[in-house]
KEDOFI-289670 format. One record per residue (C-alpha): x, y, z. Coordinates in steps of 0.25 Angstrom, whole numbers, padded with zeros to 4 digits, always signed. Last residue first. Layout:
BEGIN
XYZ
...
***
This chain:
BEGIN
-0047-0097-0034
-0051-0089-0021
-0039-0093-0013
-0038-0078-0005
-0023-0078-0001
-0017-0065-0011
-0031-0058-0011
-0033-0059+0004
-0020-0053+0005
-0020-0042-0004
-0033-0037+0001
-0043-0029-0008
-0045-0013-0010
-0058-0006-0016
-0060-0017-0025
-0061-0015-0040
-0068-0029-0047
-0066-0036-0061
-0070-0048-0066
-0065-0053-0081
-0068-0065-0088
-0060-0071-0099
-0060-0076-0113
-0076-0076-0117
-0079-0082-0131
-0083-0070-0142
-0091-0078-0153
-0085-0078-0167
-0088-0073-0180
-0076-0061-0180
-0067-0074-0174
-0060-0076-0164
-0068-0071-0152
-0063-0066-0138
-0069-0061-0126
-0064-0054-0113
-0074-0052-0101
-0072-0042-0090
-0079-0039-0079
-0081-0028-0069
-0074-0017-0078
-0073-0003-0074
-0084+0008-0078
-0086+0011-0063
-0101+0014-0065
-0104+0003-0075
-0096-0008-0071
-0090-0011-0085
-0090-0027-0091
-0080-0027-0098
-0080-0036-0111
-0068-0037-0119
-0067-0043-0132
-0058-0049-0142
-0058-0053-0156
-0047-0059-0162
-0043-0058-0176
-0033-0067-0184
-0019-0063-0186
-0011-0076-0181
-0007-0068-0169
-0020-0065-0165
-0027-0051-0169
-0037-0042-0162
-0050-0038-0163
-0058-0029-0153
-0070-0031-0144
-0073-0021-0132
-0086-0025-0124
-0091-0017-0114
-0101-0020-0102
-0109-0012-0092
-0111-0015-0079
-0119-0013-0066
-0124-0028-0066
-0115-0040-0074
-0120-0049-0086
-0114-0059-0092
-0118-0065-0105
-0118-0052-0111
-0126-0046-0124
-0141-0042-0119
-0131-0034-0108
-0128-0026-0119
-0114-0024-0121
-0107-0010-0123
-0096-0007-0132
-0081-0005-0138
-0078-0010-0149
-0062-0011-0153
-0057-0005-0167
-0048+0006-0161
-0040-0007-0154
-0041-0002-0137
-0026+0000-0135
-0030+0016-0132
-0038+0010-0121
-0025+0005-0112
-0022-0009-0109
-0031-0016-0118
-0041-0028-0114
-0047-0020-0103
-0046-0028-0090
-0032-0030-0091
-0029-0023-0079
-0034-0011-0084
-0028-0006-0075
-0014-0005-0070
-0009-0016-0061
+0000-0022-0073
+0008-0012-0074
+0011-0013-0060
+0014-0026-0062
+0025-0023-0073
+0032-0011-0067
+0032-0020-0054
+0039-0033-0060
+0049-0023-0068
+0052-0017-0054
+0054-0029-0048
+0045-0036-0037
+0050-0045-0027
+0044-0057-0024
+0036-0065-0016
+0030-0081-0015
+0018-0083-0006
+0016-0100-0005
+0000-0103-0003
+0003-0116-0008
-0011-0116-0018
-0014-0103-0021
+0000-0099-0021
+0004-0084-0016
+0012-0075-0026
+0018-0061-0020
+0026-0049-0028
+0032-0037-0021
+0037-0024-0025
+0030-0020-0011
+0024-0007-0019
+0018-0016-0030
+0013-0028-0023
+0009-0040-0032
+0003-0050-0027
+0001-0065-0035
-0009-0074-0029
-0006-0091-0035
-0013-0102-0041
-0028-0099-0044
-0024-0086-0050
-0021-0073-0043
-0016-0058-0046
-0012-0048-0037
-0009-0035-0037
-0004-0023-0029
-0002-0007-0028
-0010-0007-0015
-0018+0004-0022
-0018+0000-0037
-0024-0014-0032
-0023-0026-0043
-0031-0039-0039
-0030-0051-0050
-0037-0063-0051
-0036-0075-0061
-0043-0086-0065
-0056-0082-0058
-0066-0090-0056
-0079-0089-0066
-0076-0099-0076
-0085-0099-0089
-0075-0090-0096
-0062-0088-0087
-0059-0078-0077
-0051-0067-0073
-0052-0059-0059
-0049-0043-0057
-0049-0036-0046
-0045-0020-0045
-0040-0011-0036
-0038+0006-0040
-0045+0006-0052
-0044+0020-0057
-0037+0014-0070
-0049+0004-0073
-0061+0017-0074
-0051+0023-0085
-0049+0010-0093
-0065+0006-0091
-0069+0021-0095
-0058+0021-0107
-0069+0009-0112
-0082+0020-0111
-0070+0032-0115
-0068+0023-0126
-0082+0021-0128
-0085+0034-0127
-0073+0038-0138
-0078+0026-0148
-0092+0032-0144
-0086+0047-0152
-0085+0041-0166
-0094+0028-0167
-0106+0031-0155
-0105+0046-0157
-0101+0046-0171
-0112+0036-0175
-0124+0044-0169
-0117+0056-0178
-0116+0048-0189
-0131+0042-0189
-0136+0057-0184
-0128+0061-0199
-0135+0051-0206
-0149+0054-0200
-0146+0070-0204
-0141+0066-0217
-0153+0059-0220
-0162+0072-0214
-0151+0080-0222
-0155+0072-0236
-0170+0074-0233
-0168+0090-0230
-0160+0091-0243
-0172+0086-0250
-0181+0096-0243
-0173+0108-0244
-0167+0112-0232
-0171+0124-0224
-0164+0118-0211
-0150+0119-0219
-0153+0131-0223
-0155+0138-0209
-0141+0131-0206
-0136+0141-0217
-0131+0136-0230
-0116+0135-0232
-0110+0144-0244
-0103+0134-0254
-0091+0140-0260
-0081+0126-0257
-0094+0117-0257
-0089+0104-0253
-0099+0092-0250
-0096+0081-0241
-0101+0067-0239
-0105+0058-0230
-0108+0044-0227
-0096+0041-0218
-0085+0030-0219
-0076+0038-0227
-0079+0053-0224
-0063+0057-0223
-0061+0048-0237
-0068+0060-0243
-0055+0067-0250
-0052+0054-0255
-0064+0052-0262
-0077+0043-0258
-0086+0039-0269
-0101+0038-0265
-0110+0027-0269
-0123+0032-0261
-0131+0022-0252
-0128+0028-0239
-0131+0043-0244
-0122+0050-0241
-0123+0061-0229
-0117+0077-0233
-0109+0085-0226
-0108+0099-0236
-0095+0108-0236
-0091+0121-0239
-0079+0128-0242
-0077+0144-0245
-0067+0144-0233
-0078+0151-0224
-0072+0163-0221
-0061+0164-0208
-0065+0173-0197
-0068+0164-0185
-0055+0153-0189
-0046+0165-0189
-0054+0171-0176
-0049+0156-0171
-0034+0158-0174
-0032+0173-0172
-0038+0172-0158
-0031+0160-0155
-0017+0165-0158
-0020+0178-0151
-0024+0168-0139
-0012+0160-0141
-0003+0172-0141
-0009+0177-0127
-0007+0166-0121
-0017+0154-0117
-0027+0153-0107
-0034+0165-0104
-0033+0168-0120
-0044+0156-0120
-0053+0165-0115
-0050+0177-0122
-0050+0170-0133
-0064+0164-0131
-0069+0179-0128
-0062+0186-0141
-0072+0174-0149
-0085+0178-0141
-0081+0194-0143
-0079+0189-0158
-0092+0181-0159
-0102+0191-0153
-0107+0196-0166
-0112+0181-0169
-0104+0172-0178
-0104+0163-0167
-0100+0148-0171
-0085+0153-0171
-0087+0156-0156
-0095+0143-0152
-0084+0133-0159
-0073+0141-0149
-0082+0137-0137
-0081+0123-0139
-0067+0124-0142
-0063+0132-0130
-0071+0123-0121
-0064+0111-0128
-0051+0117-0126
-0042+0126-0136
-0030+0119-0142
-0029+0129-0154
-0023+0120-0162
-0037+0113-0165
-0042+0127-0168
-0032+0129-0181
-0035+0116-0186
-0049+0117-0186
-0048+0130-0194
-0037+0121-0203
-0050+0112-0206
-0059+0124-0207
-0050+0131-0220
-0046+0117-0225
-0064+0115-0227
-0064+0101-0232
-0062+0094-0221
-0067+0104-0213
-0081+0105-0219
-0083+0089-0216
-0080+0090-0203
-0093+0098-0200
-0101+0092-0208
-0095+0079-0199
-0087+0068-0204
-0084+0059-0191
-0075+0060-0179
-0079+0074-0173
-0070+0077-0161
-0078+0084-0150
-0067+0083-0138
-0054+0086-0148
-0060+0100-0148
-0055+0103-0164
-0068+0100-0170
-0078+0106-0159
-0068+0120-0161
-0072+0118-0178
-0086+0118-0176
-0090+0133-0175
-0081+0134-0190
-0089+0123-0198
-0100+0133-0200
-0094+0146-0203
-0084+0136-0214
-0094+0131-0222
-0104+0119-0220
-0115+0117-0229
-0126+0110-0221
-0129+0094-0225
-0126+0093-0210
-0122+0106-0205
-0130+0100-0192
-0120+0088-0191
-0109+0095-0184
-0118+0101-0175
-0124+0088-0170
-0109+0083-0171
-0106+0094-0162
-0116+0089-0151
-0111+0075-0153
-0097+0078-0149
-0104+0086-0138
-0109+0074-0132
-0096+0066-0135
-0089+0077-0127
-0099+0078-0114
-0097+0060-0114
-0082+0062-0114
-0082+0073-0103
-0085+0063-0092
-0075+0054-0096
-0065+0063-0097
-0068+0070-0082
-0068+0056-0077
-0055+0053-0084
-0048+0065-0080
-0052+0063-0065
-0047+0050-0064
-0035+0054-0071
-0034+0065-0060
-0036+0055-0048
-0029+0043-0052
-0015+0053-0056
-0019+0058-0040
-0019+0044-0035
-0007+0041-0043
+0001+0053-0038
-0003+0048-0024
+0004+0034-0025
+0015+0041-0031
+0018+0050-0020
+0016+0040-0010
+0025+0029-0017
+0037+0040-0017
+0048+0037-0026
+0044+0044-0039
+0036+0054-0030
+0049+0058-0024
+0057+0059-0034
+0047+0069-0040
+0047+0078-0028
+0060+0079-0027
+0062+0083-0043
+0052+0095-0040
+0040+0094-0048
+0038+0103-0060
+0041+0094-0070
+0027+0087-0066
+0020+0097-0071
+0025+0093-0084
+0021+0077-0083
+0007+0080-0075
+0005+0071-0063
+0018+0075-0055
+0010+0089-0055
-0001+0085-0049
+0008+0077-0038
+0017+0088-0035
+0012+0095-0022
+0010+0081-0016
+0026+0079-0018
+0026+0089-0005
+0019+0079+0004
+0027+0068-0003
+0040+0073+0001
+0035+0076+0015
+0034+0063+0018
+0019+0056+0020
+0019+0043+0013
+0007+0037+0013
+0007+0022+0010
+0004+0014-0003
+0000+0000+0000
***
C-alpha cells in the first residue's frame, strides 16, 4: 500500500504538480523538486490522482459536448440543404463559410453549400483564409452571423467581434484579422454560380473526372459562371413543375441527411459509444475478471488487478500467482501441496506486469481504439437476438475481418454486454466464423465485476476451483 509521506520536500512539491502535468509548464520547476518527484512514491502516487481527476473531467465535458455538436451539425445541414435547387453565389455561400472551418460542425458529404466552393477558387481560398485564423468555435459561430447581416449595423457589429477577440491577441494580429475578414466581407461575387441538383435514380449518367468528388451520390452540379442567383422569395414561388422536381429532391436530400447522421456523424457517436467503454475502463481502480469456456460455466481462469495496492493475481485450477508491484516481489502457491515459492522481481519483469495491469485488460479486442479496423461495425442488439440475456444492460457487437496465415478471411466478433449507467462491460463473449456463410460459434465467455477493494490473502488461499 501507498503511505503518506509527510517531509517538507513533498509539501513544497505540492505547488508543482499542475505544472508537472503540462510538458512546457513543466520546464519551469526547480531541478530539486523534480528529482524529488521522480524518486518519491508519495509524489507520484498524488500526480496520478490528479492526472485521473483532470482526464476524467475532460472526457465527461467531451462527451457531454458530443451529443450538442452532432445537433448543430444537423442544424447547418437544414440550412445547407435550404438552397436546395437554389442558385447559389458568393453572398450566400459567404454566412457558411465559419460552420466550414470549425472543426466541431465538419460536413462530410456534398452539400449546395460544398458544391459552390469546389467550384468557386474565389470562396474556397476564403475558407482557407479563416481556417488560419485559428478562432474558437464561439468565434466562428458568431463570425457566420456577422457576414450574414447586411443590415446597417454590420460594420459596428464587425468592429465589436474585433474588439473582442483583440483582447486576446496582439495588436498585429488584430490588424491582421481585421484586413482578413472585412477582405472576405467586401469581396463581389466571383461571377460563379452554382445549381445542387438530385439525379434521378434511373438515369445513365457519365461521370468525369472533374466530378469524381460526387461518386457515390445522386447529385449533380450546374455551373452558371454570370448567372444571377434567384431570391429565397423565388425559390418559394416556384413553377409547378419545378416545384414536383424540388419535392423529389427534398425527399432525397431528407434521405442523405438521415443517412449523414446515422452514416457520416453516427460512425463518430458510436465511436464515442465504443470510446465510452475505453474511457469508462481507464478509471477502474479494482477489477475482477474470470474466463470460461462455451457450455462450461467454472471459470478456467481468474485474474484480480488493484491499481490502488499496485498488485495482481492471476489463478488457474493448479496454482495462485501475486504480484506486488512496490515489494518487487512475485508469490506462486500450489492448489494442490500448498507449497509458497517467491522471487524477486526485476526491473524488466515489473516494466512488463505493469504493462499489463492497465486497462483494457483484454476485455476489448484491441488495445487502443484507433487500432479499431476502419471497416468494423459497430451496433446494438436487440434482445429478440440474444440467447442470453442480463438486466440493467445494453449490448454491442463489434465484428471485423481478419486474415490467417494461409490468406483466408476470418471473421470475429465481440459481444460486450454494457451496464447501462456505468457503461463498462459485465460480460463479454468472443465469437468466430470462418466463413461469410457460416454461423458464429461462441469461443469464450467473459464475466467482469469492479469491487471497491478485496483481500490479497483470502484470494491467494481461497480453493474455489
Amino acid at each position: 500500500m501507498i503511505t503518506d509521506n509527510p517531509n517538507n520536500t513533498c509539501e513544497k512539491a505540492k505547488r508543482y504538480y499542475y505544472d508537472y502535468l503540462g510538458k512546457k509548464t513543466r520546464q519551469s520547476i526547480p531541478d530539486t523538486i523534480i528529482n524529488h518527484v521522480s524518486q518519491c512514491k508519495h509524489c507520484q502516487s498524488e500526480l496520478e490522482r490528479l492526472k485521473d481527476l483532470v482526464e476524467e473531467n475532460c472526457a465527461n465535458k467531451k462527451l457531454e459536448a458530443t451529443d450538442k455538436y452532432v445537433a448543430m451539425q444537423v442544424e447547418v445541414l437544414k440550412s445547407h440543404f435550404y438552397y436546395a435547387t437554389v442558385p447559389v453565389n458568393c453572398s450566400a455561400a459567404k454566412p457558411f463559410l465559419p460552420s466550414l472551418a470549425d472543426k466541431y460542425l465538419k460536413v462530410n458529404m456534398p452539400t449546395p453549400i460544398t458544391a459552390h466552393l469546389d467550384k468557386c477558387s474565389s470562396c474556397s481560398e476564403d475558407l482557407e483564409k479563416i481556417q488560419r485564423l485559428n478562432l474558437s468555435h464561439k468565434q466562428l459561430c458568431r463570425l457566420g452571423q456577422l457576414f450574414a447581416d447586411r443590415s446597417q449595423n454590420s460594420h459596428d457589429n464587425f468592429a465589436q467581434f474585433i474588439s473582442a477577440v483583440e483582447s486576446v491577441i496582439s495588436v498585429k494580429e488584430a490588424q491582421k484579422l481585421h484586413k482578413i475578414i472585412y477582405g472576405i466581407y467586401e469581396r463581389p461575387d466571383s461571377g460563379v454560380t452554382t445549381c445542387f441538383n438530385i439525379e434521378q435514380q434511373d438515369k445513365d449518367k457519365s461521370i468525369s473526372e472533374q466530378d469524381d468528388i460526387y461518386a457515390g451520390f445522386p447529385v449533380s452540379v450546374e455551373v452558371s459562371p454570370h448567372k444571377q442567383s434567384e431570391s429565397l422569395s423565388d425559390k418559394q414561388a416556384v413553377h409547378p413543375t419545378r416545384m414536383k422536381l424540388f419535392v423529389k429532391f427534398a425527399a432525397a436530400a431528407a434521405v442523405i441527411i438521415f443517412a449523414l447522421i446515422f452514416f457520416s456523424i453516427s460512425p463518430t457517436a458510436q465511436a464515442v459509444g465504443l470510446e465510452r467503454i475505453y474511457t469508462a475502463l481507464e478509471h477502474v481502480k479494482n477489477i475482477y475478471i474470470s474466463l470460461s469456456a462455451p457450455h462450461d460455466e467454472r471459470p478456467g481462469q481468474k485474474v484480480w488487478i488493484s491499481q490502488e495496492q499496485n498488485i495482481k493475481i492471476f489463478k488457474t485450477k493448479s496454482q495462485s500467482v501475486l504480484w506486488d508491484m512496490d515489494k518487487k516481489l512475485r508469490k506462486t502457491k500450489s492448489l494442490y501441496t500448498g507449497s509458497v515459492k517467491t522471487q524477486k522481481l526485476s526491473d524488466d519483469d515489473i516494466a512488463k506486469i505493469s504493462a499489463n495491469m492497465a486497462a483494457p485488460w483484454g476485455l476489448l479486442p484491441f488495445d487502443d481504439i484507433s487500432k479499431v479496423p476502419s471497416k468494423a461495425n459497430w451496433q446494438l442488439v436487440s434482445g429478440d437476438n440474444l440467447e442470453f440475456t442480463m438486466a440493467g444492460t445494453e449490448v454491442y457487437d463489434l465484428t471485423w475481418t481478419e486474415q490467417s496465415l494461409s490468406g483466408a478471411a476470418i471473421y470475429e466478433k465481440w459481444r460486450g454486454y454494457i451496464d447501462a449507467e456505468t457503461k463498462l462491460p459485465v460480460r463479454i463473449e468472443r465469437w468466430k466464423r470462418i466463413s461469410l456463410q457460416g454461423q458464429y460459434e461462441l469461443e469464450s465467455i467473459t464475466n467482469v465485476s469492479y469491487p471497491e477493494t478485496f483481500s490479497t490473502q483470502t484470494i491467494m488461499e481461497e480453493p474455489d476451483f
